[in-house]
C-alpha positions as CSV (number, residue, x, y, z in Angstrom):
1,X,-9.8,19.3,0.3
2,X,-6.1,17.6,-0.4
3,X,-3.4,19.2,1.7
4,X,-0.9,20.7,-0.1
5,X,2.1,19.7,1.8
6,X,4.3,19.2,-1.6
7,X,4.3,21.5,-4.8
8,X,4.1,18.5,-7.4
9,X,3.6,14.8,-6.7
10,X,5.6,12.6,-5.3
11,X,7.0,10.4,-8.4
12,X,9.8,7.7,-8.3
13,X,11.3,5.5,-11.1
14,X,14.1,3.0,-10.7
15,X,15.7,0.3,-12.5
16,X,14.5,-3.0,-10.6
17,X,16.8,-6.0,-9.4
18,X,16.2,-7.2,-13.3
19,X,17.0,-3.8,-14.5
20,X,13.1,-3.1,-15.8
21,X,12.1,0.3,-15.4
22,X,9.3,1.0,-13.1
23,X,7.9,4.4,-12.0
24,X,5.8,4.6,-8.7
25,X,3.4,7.6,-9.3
26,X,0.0,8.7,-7.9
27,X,-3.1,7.1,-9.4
28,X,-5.0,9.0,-11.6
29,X,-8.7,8.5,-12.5
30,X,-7.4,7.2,-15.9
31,X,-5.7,4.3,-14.2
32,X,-9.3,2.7,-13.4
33,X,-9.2,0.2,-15.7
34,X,-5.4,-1.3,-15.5
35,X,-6.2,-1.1,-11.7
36,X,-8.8,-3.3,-11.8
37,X,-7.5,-5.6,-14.6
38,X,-4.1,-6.0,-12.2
39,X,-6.4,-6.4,-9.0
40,X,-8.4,-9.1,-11.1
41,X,-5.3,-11.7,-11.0
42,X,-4.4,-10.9,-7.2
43,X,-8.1,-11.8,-6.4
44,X,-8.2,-14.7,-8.2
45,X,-5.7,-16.1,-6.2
46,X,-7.4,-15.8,-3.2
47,X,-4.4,-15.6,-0.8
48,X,-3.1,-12.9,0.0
49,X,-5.5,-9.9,-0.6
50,X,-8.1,-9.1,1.4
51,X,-10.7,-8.8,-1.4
52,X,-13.3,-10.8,-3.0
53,X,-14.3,-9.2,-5.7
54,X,-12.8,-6.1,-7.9
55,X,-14.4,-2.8,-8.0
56,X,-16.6,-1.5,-11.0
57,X,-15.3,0.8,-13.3
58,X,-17.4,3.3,-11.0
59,X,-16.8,2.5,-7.9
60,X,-12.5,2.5,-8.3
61,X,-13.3,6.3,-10.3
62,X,-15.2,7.2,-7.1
63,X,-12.4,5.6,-5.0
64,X,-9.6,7.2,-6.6
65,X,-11.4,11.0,-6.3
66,X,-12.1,10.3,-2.4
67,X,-8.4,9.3,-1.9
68,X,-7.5,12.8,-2.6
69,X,-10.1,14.8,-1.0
70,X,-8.8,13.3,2.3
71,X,-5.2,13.4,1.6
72,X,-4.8,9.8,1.2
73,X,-2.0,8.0,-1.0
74,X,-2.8,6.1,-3.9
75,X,0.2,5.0,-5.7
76,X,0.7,2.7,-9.1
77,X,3.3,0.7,-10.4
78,X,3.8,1.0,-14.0
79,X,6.3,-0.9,-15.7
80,X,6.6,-1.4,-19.4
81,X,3.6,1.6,-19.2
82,X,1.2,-1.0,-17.7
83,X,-0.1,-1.0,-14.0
84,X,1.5,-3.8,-12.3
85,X,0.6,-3.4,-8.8
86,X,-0.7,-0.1,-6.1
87,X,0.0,1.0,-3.2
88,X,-2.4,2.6,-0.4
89,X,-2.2,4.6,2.7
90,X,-5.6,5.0,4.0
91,X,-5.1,8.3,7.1
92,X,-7.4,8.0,9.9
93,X,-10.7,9.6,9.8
94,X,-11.5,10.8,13.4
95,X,-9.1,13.8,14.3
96,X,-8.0,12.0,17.1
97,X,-6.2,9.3,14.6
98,X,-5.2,11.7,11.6
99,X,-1.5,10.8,12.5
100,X,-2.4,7.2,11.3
101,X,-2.3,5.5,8.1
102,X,-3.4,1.8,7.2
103,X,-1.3,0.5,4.2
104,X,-2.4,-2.2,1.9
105,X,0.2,-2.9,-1.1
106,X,-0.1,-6.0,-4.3
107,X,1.9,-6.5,-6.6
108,X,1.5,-8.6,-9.8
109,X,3.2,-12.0,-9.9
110,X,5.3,-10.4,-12.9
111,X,6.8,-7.6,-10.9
112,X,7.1,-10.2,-7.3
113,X,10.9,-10.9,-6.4
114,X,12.7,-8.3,-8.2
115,X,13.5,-5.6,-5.3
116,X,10.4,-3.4,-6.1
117,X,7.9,-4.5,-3.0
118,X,11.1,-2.6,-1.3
119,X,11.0,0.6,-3.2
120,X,7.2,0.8,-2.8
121,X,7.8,0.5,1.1
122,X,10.0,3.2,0.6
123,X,8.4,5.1,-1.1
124,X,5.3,5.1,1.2
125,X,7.3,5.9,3.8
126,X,8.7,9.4,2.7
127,X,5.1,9.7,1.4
128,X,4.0,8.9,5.8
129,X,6.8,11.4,6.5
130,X,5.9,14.1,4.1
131,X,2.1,14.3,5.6
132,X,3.4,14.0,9.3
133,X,1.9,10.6,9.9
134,X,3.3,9.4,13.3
135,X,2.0,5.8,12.7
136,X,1.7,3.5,9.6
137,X,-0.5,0.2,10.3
138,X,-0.8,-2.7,8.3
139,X,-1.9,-6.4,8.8
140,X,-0.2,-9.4,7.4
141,X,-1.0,-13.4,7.6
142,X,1.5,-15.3,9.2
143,X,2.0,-17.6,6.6
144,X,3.4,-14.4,4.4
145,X,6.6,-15.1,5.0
146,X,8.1,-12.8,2.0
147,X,6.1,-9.5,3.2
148,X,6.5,-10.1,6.8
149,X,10.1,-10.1,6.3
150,X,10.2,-7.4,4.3
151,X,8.0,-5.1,6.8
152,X,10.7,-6.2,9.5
153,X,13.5,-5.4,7.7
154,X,12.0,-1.9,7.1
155,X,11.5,-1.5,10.9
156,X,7.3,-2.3,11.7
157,X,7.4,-4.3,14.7
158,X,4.0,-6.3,15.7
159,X,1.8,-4.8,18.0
160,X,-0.7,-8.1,17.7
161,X,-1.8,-11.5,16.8
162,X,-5.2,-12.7,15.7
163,X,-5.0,-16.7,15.9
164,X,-6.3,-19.1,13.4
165,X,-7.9,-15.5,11.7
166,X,-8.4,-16.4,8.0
167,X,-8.9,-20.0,6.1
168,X,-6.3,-19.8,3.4
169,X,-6.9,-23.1,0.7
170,X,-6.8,-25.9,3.3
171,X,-5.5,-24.3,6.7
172,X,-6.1,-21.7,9.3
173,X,-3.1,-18.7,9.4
174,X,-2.6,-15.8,11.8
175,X,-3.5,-12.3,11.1
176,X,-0.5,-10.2,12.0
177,X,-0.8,-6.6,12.9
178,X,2.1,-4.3,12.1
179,X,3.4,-0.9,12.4
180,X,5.8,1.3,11.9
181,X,6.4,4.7,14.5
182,X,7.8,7.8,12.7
183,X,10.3,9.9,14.5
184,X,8.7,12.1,17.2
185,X,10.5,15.1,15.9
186,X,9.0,14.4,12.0
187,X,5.8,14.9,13.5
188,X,3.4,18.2,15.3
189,X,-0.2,17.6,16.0
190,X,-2.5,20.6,17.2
């Protein structure tokens, strides 16, 4: 069962450094298809995302309905009214590491470089603070240098290094693991 910590979902829009107008807002099961036609491009480029393959039509519909039984965030970002990119925050599943969350964020080429990566960030952290997360992890490769500075800039620090950890095209990079620490006061675990 979701936890209702907010009366209505958490919805953002902004103009972006280009003055498009984008709206972050929860996925819905409708969203299936654009999500997997966006994911589709990021995949095929093989760099950044940790994914081989998209989902079926069946498995992101499953996906999306077991995001909210367990109080998970699963964001889009629709500009122009298409999906252009989604946001995650995956919360621990052992008690003992509910005040975690692993976040995983791509965005199309199309919406890259034009402030919103930012806004997502943001977004996902008042999302974190809202559910009373004390922790948000991620992992970035080294040779990211655009994401890494944004985390940075946003406060994660880097808690570890994997060396030579993935083959991207013709080299080895470093897997970088990230977090960011809530305020203590934001956050009461029982």
């Amino acid at each position: 069962m979701a936890n209702q910590v907010q009366d209505k979902p958490l919805i953002w829009s902004f103009a972006a450094n280009d003055q498009t107008k984008v709206t972050l807002r929860p996925v819905v099961k409708g969203d299936a298809s654009a999500i997997i036609a966006s994911a589709a491009g990021i995949v095929s480029q093989g760099t950044y995302l940790q994914k081989e393959r998209v989902h079926t039509l069946a498995e992101e519909e499953a996906f999306i309905e077991q995001i909210d039984r367990k109080d998970n965030m699963y964001i889009v970002v629709e500009i122009g009214g298409a999906v252009q990119g989604v946001a995650r925050v995956l919360r621990g599943e052992l008690a003992m590491k509910r005040h975690t969350g692993l976040y995983r964020m791509w965005l199309d080429d199309s919406a890259q470089g034009k402030g919103i990566g930012k806004k997502v960030l943001d977004y996902t952290l008042a999302w974190c603070r809202q559910h009373r997360l004390h922790k948000l992890c991620l992992t970035v490769f080294s040779t990211n240098e655009v994401a890494r500075r944004l985390y940075e800039k946003s406060g994660f620090v880097t808690e570890g290094v994997q060396k030579d950890q993935v083959w991207l095209e013709d080299h080895f990079a470093d897997e970088m693991f990230m977090a960011y620490f809530f305020d203590e006061s934001s956050t009461t675990f029982k």
